[in-house]
C-alpha positions in Angstrom: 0.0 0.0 0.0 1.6 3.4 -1.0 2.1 6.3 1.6 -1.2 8.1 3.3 -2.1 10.8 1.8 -5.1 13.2 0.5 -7.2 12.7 -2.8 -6.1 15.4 -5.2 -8.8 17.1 -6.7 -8.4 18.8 -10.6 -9.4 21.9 -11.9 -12.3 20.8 -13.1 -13.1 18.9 -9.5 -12.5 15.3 -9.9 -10.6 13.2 -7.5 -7.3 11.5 -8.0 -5.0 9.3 -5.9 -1.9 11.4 -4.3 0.2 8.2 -5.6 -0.8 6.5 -9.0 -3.3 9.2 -10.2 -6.2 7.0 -10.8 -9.7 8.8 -10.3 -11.1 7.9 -6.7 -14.4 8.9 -5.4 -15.1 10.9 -2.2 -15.0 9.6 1.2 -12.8 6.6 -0.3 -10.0 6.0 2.3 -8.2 3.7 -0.2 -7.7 3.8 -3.4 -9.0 0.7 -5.5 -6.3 1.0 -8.0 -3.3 0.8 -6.2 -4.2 0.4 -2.3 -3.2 3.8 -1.3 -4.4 5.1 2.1 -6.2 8.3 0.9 -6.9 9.4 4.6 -9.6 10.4 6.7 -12.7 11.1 4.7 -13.7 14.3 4.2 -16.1 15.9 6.3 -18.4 16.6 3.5 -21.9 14.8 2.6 -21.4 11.6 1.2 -21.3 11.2 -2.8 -23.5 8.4 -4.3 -21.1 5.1 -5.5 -21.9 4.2 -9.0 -22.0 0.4 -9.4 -18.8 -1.3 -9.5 -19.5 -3.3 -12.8 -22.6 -2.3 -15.3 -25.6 -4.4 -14.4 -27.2 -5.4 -18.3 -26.3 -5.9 -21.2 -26.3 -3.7 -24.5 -27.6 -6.1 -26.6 -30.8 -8.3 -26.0 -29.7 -11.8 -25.9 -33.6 -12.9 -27.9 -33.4 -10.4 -30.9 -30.2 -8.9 -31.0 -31.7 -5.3 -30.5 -30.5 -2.8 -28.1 -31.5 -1.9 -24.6 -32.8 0.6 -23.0 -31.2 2.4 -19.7 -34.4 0.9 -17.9 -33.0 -3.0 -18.8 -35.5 -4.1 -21.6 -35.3 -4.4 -25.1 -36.9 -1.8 -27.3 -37.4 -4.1 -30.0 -39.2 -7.2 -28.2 -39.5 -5.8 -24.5 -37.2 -8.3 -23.2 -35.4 -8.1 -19.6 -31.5 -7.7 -20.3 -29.7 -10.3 -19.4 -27.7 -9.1 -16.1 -24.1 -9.2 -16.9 -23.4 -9.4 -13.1 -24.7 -13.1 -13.0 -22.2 -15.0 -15.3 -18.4 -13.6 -15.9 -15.0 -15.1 -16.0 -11.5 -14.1 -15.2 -8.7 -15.1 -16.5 -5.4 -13.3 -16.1 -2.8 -15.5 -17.2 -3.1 -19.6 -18.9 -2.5 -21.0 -15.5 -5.0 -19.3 -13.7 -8.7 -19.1 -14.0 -12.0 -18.5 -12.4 -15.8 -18.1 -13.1 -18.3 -16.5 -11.1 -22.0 -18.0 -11.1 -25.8 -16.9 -10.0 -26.5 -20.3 -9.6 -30.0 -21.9 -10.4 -31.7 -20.6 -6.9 -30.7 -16.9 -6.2 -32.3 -13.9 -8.4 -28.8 -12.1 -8.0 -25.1 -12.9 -8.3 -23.8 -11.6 -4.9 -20.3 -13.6 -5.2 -17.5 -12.0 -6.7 -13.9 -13.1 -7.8 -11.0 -10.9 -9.1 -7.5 -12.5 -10.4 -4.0 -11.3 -10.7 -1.2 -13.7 -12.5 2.5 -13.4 -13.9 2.7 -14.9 -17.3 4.9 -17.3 -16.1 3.4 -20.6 -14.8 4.3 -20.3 -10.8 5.6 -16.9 -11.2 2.8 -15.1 -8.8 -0.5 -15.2 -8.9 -3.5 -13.6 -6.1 -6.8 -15.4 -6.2 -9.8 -13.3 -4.1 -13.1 -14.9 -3.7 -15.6 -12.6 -1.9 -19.2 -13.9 -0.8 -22.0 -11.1 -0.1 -24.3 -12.1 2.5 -27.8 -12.4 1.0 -29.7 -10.7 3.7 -27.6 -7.2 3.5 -28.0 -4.2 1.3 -26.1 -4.2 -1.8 -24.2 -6.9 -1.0 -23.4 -7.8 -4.7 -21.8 -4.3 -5.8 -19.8 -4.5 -2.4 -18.3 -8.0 -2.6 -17.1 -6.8 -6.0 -15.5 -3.9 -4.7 -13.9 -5.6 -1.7 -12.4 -8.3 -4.3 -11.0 -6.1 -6.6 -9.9 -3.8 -3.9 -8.1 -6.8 -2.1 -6.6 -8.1 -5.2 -4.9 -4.4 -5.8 -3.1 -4.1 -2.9 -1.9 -8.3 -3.4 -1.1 -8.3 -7.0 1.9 -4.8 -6.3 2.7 -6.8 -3.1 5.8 -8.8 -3.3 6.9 -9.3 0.2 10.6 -10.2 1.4 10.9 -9.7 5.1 14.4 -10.4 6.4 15.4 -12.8 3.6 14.4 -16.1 5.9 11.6 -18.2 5.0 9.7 -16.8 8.5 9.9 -13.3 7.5 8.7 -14.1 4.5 5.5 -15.7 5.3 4.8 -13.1 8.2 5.3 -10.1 5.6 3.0 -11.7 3.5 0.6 -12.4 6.3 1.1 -8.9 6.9 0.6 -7.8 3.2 -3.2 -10.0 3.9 -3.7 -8.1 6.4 -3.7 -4.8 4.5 -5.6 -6.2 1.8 -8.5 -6.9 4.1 -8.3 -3.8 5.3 -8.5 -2.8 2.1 -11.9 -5.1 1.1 -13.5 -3.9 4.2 -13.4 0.1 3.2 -14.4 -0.9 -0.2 -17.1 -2.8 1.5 -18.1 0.6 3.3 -17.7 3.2 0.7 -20.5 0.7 -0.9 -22.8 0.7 1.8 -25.9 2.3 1.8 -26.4 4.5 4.0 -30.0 4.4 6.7 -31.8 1.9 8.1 -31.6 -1.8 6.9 -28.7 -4.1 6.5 -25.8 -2.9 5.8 -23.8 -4.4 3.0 -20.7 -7.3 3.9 -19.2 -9.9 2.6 -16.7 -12.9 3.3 -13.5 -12.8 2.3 -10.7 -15.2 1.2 -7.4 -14.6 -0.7 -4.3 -16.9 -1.8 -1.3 -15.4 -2.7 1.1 -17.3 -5.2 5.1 -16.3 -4.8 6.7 -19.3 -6.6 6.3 -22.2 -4.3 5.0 -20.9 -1.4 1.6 -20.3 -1.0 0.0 -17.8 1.6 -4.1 -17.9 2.2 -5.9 -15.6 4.5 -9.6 -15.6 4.9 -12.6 -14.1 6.4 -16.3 -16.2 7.3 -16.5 -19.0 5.0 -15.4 -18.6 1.5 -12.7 -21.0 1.2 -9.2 -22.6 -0.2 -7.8 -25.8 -0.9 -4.8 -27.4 -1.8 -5.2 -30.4 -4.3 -1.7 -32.1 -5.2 -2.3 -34.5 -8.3 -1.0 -37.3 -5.8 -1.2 -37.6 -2.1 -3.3 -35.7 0.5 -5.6 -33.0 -0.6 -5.9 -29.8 2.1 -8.4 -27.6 3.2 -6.5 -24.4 4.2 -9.1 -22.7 5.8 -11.4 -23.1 8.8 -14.8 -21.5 8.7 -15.7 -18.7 10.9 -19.1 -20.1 11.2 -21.2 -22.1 13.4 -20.8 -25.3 11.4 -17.1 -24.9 12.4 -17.3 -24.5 16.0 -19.9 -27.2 16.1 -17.1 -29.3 14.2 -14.4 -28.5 16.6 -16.8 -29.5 19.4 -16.7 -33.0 18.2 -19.6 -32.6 15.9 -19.2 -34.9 11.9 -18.7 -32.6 9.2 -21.5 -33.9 7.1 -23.8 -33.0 9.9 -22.9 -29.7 11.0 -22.7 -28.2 7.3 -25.8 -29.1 6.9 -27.8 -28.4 9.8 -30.3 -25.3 10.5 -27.7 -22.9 11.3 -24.8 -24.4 9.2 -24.0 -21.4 7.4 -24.0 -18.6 10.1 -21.2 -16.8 9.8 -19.1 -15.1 12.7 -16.3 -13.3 11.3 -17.3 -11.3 8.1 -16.4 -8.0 6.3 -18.5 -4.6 6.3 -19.0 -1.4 8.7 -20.7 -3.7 11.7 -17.7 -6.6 11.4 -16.7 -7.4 14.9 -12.9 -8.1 13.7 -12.1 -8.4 10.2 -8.4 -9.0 10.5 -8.0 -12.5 8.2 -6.4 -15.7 9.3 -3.9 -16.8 7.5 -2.1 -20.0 6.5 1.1 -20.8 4.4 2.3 -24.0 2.3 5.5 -25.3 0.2 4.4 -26.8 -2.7 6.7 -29.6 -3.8 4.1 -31.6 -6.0 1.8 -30.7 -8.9 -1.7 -29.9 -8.0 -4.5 -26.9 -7.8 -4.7 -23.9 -5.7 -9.0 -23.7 -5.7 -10.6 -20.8 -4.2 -14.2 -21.3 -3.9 -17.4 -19.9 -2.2 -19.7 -22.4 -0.3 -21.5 -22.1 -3.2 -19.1 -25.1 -4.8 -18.4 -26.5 -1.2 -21.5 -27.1 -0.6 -22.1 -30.2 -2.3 -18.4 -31.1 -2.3 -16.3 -30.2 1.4 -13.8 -33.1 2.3 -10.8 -32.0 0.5 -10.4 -35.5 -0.9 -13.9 -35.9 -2.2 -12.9 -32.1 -3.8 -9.8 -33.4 -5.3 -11.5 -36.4 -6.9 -14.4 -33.8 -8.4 -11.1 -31.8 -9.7 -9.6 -34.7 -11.3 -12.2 -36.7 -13.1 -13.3 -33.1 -14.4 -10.4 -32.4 -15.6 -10.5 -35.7 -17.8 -13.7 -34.5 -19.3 -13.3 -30.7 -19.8 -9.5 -30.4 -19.7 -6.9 -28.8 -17.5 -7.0 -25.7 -18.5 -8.3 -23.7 -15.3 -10.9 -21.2 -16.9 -12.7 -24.5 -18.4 -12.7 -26.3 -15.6 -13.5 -23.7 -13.1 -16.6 -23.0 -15.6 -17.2 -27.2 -15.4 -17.2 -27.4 -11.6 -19.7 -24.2 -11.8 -21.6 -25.8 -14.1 -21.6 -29.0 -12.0 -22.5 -27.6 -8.7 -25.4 -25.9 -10.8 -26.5 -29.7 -12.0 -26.6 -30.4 -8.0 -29.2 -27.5 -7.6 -27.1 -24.4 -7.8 -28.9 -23.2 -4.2 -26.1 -20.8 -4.3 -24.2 -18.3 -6.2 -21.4 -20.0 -7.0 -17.2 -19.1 -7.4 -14.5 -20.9 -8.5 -10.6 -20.1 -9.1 -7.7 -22.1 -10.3 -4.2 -22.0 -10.5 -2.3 -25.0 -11.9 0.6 -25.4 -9.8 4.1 -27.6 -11.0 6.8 -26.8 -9.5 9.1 -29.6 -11.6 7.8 -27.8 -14.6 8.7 -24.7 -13.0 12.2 -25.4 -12.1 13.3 -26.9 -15.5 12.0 -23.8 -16.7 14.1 -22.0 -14.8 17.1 -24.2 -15.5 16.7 -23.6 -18.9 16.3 -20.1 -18.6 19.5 -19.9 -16.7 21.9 -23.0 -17.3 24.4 -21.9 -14.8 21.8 -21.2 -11.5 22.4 -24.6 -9.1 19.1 -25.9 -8.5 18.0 -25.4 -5.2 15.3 -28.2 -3.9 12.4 -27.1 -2.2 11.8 -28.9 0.5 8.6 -29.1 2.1 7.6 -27.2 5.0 4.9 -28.2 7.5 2.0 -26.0 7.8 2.1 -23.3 9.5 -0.7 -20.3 10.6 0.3 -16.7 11.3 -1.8 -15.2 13.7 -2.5 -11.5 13.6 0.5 -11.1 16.4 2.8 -11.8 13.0 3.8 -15.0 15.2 4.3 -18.3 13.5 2.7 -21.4 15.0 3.2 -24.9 13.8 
């Protein structure tokens, strides 16, 4: 995140970040473009947020003939089709993702937003946010808070001391400042009166080579599914279900009982804490970074029943991520789609990677990457295995 500062204003009155000059909105204490702290806000009556992504379509998806700014067709009267509902990301080959309505929901309140080197392993950042159905504009805010988050990640390239330790706390940290992040953009999208106010979950993975750094808030989720051996879930709810689960409680029942998906942790201007928990991983073996909302997880939790799904997808519709991200969406649609529905990829081989790198330059030793045990950084930057 660049230095505080103030939003500089033009001569013809618009607003513009102090650091990378993008146009920023009043009251905004961050700047979506490049995670600047902008400030306090500015004492002065709020300015209406436009929506974060246009809501129809141009074109009416019956006839072909255009739409009018009131979302029908003025050819055959048709509703638009909402171009919030269904849309795909894909920043890079290796990396993918596709954001669903699912078959139950009248609106697409998920949101995904995707940052990747070119370079298969290089670095990629994964965001996955989850608007709570019962707020306010929860579906222009989750947006925001994803795109806001995966700002601050995808300029982030955090070193610490040079030791592996220092390296995963300074990206813990970096987490950290991209949920702060999420949550203003969460606020400067709220509503303001009576009602519920507008929040989200939140869950990022960070790609820097091979090691992988995950921080989350509520119940979006992400997994680690090597092509052999043990899947992972990285995460642990802050829900309900989850406390009910570390009470003894099966999984099977708890995610699906009355209250299974009450969150506790979330992000949004009445969020008790909204500080992530984060999670890092080596990765020594070929696999898939997947970032999903409960949407997917829903109908597919244990990481090795999720790895399995993964795989024999993967035979039908083919490794490459944005296909099979939009395969397991369309799957967990076949299984009812009560939910909207997220999910991201990232093919991950580090073999691949290092004869790449080898090739690239002949004369480098190879240094093996051993792997390390898991390991969760609390907000205190402490590491504990």
């Amino acid at each position: 995140m660049g230095p505080a500062g103030t939003a500089v204003e033009d001569h013809a009155g618009a607003l513009s970040c102090p650091s990378c000059a993008s146009p920023v909105a009043a009251g905004e204490r961050f700047c979506e473009a490049c995670g600047a702290d902008l400030g306090p806000p500015a004492p002065a009556a709020a300015q209406p947020v436009p929506p974060a992504v246009a809501t129809t379509a141009r074109t009416c998806r019956e006839c072909a003939g255009d739409v009018a700014e009131d979302g029908y067709c003025t050819r055959c009267g048709t509703a638009a089709e909402s171009l919030r509902d269904h849309f795909a990301e894909q920043p890079a080959a290796w990396v993918g993702a596709v954001c669903d309505r699912g078959v139950r929901h009248t609106r697409n309140e998920d949101a995904v937003a995707l940052h990747a080197g070119s370079e298969p392993g290089s670095h990629a950042v994964l965001v996955v946010c989850d608007g709570v159905s019962s707020s306010t504009d929860s579906d222009v805010a989750s947006l925001a808070a994803a795109r806001a988050a995966r700002d601050v990640l995808a300029t982030s390239n955090p070193q610490g001391m040079g030791t592996a330790a220092t390296r995963v706390a300074a990206s813990a940290h970096a987490l950290g400042v991209a949920a702060d992040a999420a949550n203003e953009a969460v606020i400067a999208h709220t509503t303001p009166g009576p009602g519920n106010p507008a929040s989200c979950t939140f869950v990022a993975a960070v790609l820097h080579g091979p090691l992988l750094v995950a921080g989350w808030v509520g119940d979006s989720r992400a997994y680690w599914l090597p092509d052999t051996g043990d899947a992972l879930l990285l995460t642990t709810d802050d829900s309900f279900a989850a406390e009910q689960i570390a009470q003894g409680v099966a999984r099977t029942v708890a995610e699906h009982g009355p209250q299974a998906h009450a969150i506790t942790r979330w992000l949004g201007v009445d969020a008790p804490d909204h500080t992530p928990r984060t999670v890092s991983l080596d990765l020594d073996a070929p696999g898939w970074v997947l970032v999903c909302s409960d949407g997917l997880w829903n109908y597919c939790s244990e990481p090795d029943d999720l790895a399995a799904l993964v795989s024999s997808t993967a035979r039908t519709a083919g490794p490459e991520p944005l296909r099979l991200a939009g395969a397991l969406v369309d799957w967990a649609n076949a299984q009812g789609g009560q939910d909207n529905i997220t999910v991201a990829l990232a093919r991950v081989d580090p073999a691949r990677q290092d004869a790449t790198a080898q090739t690239t330059a002949p004369t480098a030793a190879a240094a093996s990457q051993p792997t390390a045990p898991r390991e969760e950084v609390r907000p205190d930057g402490n590491i504990h295995r």
